[in-house]
Biopython code that builds the backbone (N, CA, C, O; Angstrom):
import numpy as np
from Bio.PDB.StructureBuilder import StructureBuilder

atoms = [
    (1, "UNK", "N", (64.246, -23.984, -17.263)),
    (1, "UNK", "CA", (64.183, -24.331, -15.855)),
    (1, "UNK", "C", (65.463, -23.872, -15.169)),
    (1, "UNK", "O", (66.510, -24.182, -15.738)),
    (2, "UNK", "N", (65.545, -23.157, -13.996)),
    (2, "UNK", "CA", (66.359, -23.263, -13.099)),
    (2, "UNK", "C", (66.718, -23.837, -12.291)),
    (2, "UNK", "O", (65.871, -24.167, -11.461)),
    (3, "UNK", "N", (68.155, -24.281, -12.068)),
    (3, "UNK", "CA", (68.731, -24.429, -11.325)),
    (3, "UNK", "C", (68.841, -24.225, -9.683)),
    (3, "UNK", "O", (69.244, -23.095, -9.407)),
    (4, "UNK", "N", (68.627, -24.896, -8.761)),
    (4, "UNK", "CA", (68.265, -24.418, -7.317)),
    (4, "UNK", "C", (69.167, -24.334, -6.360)),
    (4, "UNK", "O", (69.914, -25.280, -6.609)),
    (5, "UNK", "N", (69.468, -23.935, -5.661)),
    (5, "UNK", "CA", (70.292, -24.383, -4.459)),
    (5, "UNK", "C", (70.053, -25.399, -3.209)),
    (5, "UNK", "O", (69.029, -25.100, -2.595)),
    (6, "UNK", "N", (70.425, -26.006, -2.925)),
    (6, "UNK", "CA", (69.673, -26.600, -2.004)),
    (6, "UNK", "C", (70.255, -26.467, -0.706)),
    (6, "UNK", "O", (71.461, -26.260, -0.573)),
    (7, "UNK", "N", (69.296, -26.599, 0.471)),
    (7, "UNK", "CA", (69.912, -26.565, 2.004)),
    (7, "UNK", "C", (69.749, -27.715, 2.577)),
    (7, "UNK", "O", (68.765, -28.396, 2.287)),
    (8, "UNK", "N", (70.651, -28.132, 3.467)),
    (8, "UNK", "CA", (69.961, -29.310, 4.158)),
    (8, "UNK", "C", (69.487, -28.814, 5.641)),
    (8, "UNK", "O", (69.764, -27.756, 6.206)),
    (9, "UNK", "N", (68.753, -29.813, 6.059)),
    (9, "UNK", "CA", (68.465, -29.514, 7.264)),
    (9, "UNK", "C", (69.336, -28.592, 8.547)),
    (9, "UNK", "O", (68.835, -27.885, 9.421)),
    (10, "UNK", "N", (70.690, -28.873, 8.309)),
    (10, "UNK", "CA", (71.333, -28.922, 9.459)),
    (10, "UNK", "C", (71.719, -27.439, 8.927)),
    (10, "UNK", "O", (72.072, -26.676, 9.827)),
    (11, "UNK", "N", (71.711, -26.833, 7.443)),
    (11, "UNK", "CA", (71.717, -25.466, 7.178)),
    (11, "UNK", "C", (70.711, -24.763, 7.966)),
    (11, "UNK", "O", (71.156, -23.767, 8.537)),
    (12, "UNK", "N", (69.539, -25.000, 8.142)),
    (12, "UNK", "CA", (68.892, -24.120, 8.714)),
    (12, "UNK", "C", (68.854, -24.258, 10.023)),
    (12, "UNK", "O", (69.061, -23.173, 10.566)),
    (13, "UNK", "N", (68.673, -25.150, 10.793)),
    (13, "UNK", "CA", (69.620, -25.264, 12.003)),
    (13, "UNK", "C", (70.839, -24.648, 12.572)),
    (13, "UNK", "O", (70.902, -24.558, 13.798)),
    (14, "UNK", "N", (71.679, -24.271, 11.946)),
    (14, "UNK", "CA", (73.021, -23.741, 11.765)),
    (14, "UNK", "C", (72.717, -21.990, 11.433)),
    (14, "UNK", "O", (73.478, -21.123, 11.860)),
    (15, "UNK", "N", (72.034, -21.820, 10.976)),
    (15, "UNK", "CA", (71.318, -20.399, 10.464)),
    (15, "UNK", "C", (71.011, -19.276, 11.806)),
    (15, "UNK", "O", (71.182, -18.082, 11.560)),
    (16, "UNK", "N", (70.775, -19.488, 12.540)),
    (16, "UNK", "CA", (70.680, -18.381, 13.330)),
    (16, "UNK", "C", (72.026, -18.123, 14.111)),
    (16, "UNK", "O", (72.013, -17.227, 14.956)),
    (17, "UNK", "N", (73.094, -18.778, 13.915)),
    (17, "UNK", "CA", (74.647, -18.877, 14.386)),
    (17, "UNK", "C", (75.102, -17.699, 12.950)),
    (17, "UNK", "O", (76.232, -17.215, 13.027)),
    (18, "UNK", "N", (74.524, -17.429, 12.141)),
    (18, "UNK", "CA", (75.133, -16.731, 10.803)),
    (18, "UNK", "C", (76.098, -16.824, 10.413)),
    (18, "UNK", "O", (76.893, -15.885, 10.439)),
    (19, "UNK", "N", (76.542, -18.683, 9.614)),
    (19, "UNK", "CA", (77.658, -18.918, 9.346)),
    (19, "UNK", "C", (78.558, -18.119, 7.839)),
    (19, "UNK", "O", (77.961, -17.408, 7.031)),
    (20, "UNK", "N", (79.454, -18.318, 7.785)),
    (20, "UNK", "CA", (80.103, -17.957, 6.273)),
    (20, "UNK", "C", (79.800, -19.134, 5.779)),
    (20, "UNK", "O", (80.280, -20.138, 6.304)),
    (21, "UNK", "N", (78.905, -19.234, 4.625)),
    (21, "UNK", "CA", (78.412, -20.285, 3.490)),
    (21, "UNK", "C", (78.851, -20.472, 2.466)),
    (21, "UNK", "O", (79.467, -19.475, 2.089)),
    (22, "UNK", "N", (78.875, -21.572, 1.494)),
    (22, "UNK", "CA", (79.490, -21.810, 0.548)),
    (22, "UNK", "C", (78.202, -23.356, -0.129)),
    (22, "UNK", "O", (77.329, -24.127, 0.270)),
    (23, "UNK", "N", (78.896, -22.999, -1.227)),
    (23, "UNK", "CA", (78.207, -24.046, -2.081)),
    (23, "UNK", "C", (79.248, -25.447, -2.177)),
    (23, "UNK", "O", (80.327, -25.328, -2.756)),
    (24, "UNK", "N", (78.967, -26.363, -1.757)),
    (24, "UNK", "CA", (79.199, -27.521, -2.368)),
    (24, "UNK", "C", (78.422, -28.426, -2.677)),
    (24, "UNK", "O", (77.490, -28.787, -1.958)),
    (25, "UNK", "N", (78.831, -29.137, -4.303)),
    (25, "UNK", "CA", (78.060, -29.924, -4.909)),
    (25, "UNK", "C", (76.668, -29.601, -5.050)),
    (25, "UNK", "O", (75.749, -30.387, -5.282)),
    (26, "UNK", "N", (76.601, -28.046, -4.840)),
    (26, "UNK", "CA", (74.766, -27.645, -5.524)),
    (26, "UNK", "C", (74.384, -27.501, -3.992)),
    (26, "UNK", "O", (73.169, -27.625, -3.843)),
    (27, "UNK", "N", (75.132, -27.256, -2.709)),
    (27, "UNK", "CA", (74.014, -27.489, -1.822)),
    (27, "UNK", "C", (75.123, -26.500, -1.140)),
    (27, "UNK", "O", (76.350, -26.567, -1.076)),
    (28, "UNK", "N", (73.964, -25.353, -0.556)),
    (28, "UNK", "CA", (74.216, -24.319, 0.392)),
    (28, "UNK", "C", (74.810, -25.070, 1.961)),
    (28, "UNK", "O", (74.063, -25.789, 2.624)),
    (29, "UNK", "N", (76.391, -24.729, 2.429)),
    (29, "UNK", "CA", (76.754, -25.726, 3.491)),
    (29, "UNK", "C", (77.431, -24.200, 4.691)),
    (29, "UNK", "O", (77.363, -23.042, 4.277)),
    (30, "UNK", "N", (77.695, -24.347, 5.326)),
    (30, "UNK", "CA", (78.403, -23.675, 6.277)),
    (30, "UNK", "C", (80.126, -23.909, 6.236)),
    (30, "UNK", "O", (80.932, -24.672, 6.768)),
    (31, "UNK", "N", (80.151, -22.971, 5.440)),
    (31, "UNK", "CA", (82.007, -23.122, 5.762)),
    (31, "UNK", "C", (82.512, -22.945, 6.734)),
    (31, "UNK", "O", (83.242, -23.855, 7.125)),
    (32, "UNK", "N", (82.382, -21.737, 7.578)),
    (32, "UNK", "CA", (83.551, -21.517, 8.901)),
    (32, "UNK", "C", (81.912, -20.713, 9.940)),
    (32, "UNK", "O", (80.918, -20.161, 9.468)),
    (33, "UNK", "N", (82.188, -20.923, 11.058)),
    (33, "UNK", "CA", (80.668, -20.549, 11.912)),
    (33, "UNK", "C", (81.776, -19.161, 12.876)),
    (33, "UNK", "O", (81.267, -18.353, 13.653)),
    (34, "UNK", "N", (83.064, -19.204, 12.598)),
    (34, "UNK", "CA", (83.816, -17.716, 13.394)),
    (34, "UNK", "C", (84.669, -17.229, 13.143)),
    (34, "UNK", "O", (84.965, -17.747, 12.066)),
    (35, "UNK", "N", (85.402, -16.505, 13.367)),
    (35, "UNK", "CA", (86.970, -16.613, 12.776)),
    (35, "UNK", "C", (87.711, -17.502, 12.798)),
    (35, "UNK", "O", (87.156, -18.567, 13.068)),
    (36, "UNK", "N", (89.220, -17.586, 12.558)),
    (36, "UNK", "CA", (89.965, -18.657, 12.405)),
    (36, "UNK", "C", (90.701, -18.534, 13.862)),
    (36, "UNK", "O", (91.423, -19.520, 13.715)),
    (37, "UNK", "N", (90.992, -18.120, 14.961)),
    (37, "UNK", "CA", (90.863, -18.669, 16.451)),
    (37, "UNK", "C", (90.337, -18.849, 17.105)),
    (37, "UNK", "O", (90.840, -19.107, 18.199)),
    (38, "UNK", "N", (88.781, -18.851, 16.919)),
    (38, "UNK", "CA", (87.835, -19.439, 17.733)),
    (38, "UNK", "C", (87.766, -20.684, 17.196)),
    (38, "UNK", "O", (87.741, -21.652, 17.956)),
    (39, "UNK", "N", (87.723, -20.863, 15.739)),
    (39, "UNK", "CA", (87.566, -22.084, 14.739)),
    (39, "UNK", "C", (88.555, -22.996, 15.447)),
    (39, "UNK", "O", (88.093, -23.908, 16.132)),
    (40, "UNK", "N", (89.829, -22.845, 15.352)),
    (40, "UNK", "CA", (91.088, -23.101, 15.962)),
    (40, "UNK", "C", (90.653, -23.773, 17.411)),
    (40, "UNK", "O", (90.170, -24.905, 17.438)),
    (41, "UNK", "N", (90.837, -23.075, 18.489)),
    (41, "UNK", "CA", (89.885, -23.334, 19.464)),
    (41, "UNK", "C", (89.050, -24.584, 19.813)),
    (41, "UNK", "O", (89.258, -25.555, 20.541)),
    (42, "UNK", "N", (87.966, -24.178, 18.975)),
    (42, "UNK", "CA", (86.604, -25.226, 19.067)),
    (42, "UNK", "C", (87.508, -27.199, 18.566)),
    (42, "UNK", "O", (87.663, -28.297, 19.101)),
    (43, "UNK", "N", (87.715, -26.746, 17.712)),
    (43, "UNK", "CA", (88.448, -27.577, 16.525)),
    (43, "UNK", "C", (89.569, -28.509, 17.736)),
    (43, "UNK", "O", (89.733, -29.726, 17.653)),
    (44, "UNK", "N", (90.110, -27.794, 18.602)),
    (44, "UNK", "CA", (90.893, -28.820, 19.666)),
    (44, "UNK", "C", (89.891, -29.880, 20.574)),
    (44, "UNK", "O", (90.270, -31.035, 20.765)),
    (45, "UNK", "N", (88.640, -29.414, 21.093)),
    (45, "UNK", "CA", (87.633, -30.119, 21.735)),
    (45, "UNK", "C", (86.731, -30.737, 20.542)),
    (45, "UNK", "O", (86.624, -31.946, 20.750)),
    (46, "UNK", "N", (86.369, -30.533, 19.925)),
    (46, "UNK", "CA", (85.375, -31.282, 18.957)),
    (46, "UNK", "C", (85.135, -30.141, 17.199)),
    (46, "UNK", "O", (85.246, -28.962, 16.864)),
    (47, "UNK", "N", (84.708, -31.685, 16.469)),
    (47, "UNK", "CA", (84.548, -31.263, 15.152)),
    (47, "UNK", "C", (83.571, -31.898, 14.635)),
    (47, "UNK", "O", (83.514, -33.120, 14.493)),
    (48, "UNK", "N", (82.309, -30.677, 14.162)),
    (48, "UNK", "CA", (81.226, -31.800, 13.429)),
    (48, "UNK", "C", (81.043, -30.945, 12.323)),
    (48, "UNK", "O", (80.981, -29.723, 12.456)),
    (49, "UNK", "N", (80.916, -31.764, 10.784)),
    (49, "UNK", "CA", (80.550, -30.780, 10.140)),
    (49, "UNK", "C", (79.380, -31.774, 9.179)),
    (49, "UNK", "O", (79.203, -32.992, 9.195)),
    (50, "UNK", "N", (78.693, -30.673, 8.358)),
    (50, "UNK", "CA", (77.457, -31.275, 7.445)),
    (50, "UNK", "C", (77.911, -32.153, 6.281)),
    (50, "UNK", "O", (78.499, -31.568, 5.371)),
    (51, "UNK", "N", (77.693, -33.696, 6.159)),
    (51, "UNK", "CA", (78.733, -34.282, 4.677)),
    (51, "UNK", "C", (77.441, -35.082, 3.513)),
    (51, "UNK", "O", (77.328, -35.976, 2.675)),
    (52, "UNK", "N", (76.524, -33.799, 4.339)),
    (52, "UNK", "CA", (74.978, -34.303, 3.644)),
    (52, "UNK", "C", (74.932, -34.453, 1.744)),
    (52, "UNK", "O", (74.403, -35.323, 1.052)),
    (53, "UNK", "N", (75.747, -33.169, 1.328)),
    (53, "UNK", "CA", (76.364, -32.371, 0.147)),
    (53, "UNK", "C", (77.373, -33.616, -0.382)),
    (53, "UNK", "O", (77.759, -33.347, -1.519)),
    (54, "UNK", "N", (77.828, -34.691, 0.027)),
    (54, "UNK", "CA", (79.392, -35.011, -0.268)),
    (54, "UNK", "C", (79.021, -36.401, -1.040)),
    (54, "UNK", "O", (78.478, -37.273, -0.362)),
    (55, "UNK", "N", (79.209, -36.587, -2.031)),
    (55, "UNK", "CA", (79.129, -37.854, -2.552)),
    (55, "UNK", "C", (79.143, -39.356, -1.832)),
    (55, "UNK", "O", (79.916, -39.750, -0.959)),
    (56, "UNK", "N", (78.065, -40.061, -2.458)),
    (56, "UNK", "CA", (78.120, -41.121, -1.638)),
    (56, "UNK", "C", (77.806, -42.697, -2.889)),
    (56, "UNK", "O", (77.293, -42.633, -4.006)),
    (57, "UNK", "N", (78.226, -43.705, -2.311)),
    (57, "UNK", "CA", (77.837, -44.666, -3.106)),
    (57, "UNK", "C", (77.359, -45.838, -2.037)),
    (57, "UNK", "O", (77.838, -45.888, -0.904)),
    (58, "UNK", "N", (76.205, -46.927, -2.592)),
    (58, "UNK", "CA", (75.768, -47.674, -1.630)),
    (58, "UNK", "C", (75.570, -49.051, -2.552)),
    (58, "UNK", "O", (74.838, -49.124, -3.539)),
    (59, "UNK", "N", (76.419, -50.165, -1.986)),
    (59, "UNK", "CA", (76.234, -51.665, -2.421)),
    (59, "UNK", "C", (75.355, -52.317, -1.227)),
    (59, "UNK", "O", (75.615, -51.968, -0.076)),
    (60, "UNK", "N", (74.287, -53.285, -1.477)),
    (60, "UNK", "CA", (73.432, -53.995, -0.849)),
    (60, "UNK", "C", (73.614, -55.503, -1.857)),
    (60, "UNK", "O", (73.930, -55.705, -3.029)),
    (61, "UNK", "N", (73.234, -56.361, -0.712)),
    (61, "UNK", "CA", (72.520, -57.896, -1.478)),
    (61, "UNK", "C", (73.728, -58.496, -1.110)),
    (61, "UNK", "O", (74.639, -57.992, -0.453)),
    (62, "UNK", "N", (73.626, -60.086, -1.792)),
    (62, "UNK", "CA", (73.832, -61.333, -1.235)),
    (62, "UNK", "C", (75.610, -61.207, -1.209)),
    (62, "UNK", "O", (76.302, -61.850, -0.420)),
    (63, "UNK", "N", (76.060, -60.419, -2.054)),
    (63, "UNK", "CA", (77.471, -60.436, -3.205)),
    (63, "UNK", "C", (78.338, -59.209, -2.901)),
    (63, "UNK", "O", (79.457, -58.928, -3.330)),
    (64, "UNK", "N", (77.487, -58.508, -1.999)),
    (64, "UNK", "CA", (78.137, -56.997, -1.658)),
    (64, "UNK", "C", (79.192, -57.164, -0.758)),
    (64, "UNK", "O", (80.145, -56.462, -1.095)),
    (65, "UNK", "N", (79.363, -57.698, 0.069)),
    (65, "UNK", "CA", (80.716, -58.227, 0.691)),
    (65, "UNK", "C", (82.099, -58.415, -0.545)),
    (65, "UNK", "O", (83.155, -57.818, -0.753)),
    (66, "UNK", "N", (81.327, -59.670, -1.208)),
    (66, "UNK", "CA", (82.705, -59.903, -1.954)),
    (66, "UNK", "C", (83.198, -59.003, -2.824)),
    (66, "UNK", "O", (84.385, -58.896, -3.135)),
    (67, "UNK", "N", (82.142, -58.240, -3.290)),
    (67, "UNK", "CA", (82.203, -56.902, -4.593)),
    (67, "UNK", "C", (83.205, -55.663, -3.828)),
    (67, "UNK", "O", (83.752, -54.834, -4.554)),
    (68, "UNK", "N", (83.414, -55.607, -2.140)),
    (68, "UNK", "CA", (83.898, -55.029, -1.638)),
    (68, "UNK", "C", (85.426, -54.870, -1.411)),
    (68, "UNK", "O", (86.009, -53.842, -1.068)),
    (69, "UNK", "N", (85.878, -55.905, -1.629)),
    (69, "UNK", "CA", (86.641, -57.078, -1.242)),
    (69, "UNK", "C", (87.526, -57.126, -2.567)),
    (69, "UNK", "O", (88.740, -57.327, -2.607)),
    (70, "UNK", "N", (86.670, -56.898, -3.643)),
    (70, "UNK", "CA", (87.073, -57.252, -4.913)),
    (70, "UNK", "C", (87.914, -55.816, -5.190)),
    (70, "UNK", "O", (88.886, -55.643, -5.925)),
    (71, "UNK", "N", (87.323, -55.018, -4.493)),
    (71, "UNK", "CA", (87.996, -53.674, -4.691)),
    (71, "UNK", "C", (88.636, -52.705, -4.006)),
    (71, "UNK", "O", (88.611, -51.482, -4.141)),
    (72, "UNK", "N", (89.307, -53.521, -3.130)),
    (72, "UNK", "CA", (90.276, -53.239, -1.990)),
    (72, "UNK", "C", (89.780, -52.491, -0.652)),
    (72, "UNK", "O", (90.358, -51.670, 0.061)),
    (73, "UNK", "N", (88.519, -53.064, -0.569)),
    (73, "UNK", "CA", (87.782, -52.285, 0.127)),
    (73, "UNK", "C", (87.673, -52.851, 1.675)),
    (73, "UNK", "O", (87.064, -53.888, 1.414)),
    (74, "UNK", "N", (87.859, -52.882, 3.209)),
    (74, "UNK", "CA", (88.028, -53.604, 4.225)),
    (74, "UNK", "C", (86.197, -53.445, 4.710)),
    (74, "UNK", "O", (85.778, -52.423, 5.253)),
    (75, "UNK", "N", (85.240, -54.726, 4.366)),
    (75, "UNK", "CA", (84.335, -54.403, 5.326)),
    (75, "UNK", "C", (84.888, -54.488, 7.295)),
    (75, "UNK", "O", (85.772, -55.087, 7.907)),
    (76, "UNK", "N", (83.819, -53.563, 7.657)),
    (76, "UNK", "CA", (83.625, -53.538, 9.388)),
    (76, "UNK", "C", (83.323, -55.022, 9.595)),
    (76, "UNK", "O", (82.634, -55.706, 8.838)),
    (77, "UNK", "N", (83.809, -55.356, 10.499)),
    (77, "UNK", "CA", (83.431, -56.604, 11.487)),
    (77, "UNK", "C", (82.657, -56.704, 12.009)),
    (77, "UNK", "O", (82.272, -57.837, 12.300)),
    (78, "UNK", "N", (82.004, -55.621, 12.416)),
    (78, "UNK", "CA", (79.931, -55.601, 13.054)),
    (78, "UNK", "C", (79.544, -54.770, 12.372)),
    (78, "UNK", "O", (80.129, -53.998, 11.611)),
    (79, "UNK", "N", (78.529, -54.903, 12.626)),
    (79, "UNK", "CA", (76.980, -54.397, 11.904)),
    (79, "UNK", "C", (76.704, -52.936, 12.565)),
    (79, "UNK", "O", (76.703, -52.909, 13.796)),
    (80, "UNK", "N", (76.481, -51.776, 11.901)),
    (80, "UNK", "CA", (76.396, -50.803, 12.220)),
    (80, "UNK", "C", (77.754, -50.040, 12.841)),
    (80, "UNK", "O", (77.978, -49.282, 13.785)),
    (81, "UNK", "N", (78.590, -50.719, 11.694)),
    (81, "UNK", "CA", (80.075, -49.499, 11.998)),
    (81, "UNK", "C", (80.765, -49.449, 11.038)),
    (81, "UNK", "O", (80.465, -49.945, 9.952)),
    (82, "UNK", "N", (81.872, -48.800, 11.306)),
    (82, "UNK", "CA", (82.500, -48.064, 10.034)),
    (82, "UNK", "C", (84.061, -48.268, 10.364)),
    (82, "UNK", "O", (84.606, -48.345, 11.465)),
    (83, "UNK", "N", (84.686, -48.342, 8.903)),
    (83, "UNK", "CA", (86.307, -48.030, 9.006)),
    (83, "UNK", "C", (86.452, -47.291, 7.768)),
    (83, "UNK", "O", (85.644, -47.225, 6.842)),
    (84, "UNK", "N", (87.775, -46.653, 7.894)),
    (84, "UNK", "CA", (87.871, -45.503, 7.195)),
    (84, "UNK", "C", (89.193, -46.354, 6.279)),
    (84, "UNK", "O", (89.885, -47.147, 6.918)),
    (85, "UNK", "N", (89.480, -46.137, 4.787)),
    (85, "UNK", "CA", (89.926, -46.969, 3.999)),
    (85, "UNK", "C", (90.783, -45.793, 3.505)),
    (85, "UNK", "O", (90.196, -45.113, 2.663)),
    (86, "UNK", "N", (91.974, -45.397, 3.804)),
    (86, "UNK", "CA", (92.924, -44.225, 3.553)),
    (86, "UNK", "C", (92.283, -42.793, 4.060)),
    (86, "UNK", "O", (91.468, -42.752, 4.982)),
    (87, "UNK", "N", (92.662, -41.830, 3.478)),
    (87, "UNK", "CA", (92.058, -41.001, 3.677)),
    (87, "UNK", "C", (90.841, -40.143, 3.791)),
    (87, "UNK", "O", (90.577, -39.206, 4.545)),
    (88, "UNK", "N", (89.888, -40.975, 2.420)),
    (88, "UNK", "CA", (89.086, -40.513, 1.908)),
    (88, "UNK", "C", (87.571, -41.362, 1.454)),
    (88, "UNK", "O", (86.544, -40.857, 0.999)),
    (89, "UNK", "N", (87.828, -42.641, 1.725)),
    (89, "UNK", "CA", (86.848, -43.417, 1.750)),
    (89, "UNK", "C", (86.246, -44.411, 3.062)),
    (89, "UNK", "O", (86.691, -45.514, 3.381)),
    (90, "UNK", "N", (85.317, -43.804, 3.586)),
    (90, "UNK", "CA", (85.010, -44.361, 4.550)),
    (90, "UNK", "C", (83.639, -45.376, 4.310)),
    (90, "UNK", "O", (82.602, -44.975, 3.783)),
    (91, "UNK", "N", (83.886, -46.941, 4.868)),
    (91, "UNK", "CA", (82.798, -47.708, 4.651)),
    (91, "UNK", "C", (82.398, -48.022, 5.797)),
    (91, "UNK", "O", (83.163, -48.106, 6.758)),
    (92, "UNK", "N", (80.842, -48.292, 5.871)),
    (92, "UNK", "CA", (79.688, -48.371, 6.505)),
    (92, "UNK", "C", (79.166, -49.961, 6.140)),
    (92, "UNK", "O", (79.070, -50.636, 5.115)),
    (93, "UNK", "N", (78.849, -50.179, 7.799)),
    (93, "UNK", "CA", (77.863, -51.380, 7.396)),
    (93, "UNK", "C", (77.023, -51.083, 7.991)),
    (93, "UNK", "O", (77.192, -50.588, 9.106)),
    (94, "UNK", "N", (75.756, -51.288, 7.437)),
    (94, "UNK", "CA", (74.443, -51.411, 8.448)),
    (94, "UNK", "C", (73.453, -52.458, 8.585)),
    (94, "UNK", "O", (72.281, -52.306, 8.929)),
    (95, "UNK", "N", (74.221, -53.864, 8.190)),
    (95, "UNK", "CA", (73.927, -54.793, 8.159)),
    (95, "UNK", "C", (74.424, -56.028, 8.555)),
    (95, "UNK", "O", (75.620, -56.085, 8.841)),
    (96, "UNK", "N", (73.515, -57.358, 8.652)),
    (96, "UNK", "CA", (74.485, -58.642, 8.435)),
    (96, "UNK", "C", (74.841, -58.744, 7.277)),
    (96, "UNK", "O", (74.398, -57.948, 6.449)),
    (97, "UNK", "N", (75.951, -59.990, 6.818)),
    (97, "UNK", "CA", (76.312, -60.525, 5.830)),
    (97, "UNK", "C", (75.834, -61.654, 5.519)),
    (97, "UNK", "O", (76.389, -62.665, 5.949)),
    (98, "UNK", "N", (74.598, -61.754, 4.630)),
    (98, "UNK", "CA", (73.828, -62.944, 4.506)),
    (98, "UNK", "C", (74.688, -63.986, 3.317)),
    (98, "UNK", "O", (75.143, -63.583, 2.246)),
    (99, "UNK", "N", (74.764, -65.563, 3.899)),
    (99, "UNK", "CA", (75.563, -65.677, 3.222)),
    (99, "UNK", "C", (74.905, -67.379, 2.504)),
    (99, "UNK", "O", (75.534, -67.961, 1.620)),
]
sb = StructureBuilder()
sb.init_structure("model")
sb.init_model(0)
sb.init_chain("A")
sb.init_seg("    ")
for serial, (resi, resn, name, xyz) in enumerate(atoms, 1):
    if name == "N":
        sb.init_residue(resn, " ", resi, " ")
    sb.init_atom(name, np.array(xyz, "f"), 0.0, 1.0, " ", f" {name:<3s}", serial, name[0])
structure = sb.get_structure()
């Protein structure tokens, strides 16, 4: 069996712009969509990129708060938002805290 590449949506979306592509984590992504002063440029007014490809982990249920908590982790204070926990770990709630 082979091995596939995969695209996400927002690849083919992104596809008629004819970005420079790259593989991460098995999945065909858009590295740079121009050169590096237009990139530059754009990059001062706004930045969106695809993090469809990027590892993710998800705790649910009664205990997921404290399991969070347990691991230096800051839940959000409302429901349906996010804080970013150093550089590189950003947590999500999309819920209450049933308690």
């Amino acid at each position: 069996m082979q091995d596939g590449i995969f695209k996400s949506p927002v690849a083919f979306a992104q596809a008629p712009l004819k970005p420079i592509s790259g593989i991460v984590n098995g999945m065909e992504t858009a590295i740079t969509m121009a050169d590096k002063a237009i990139e530059s440029s754009r990059y001062e007014l706004l930045s969106i990129c695809d993090v469809s490809a990027l590892n993710r982990f998800g705790v649910k249920g009664p205990n997921a708060a404290e399991w969070l908590a347990s691991a230096n982790l800051t839940l959000p204070e409302a429901k349906n938002s996010w804080t970013l926990q150093g550089k590189r770990e950003l947590v999500l709630r999309l819920g209450e805290v049933s308690i």
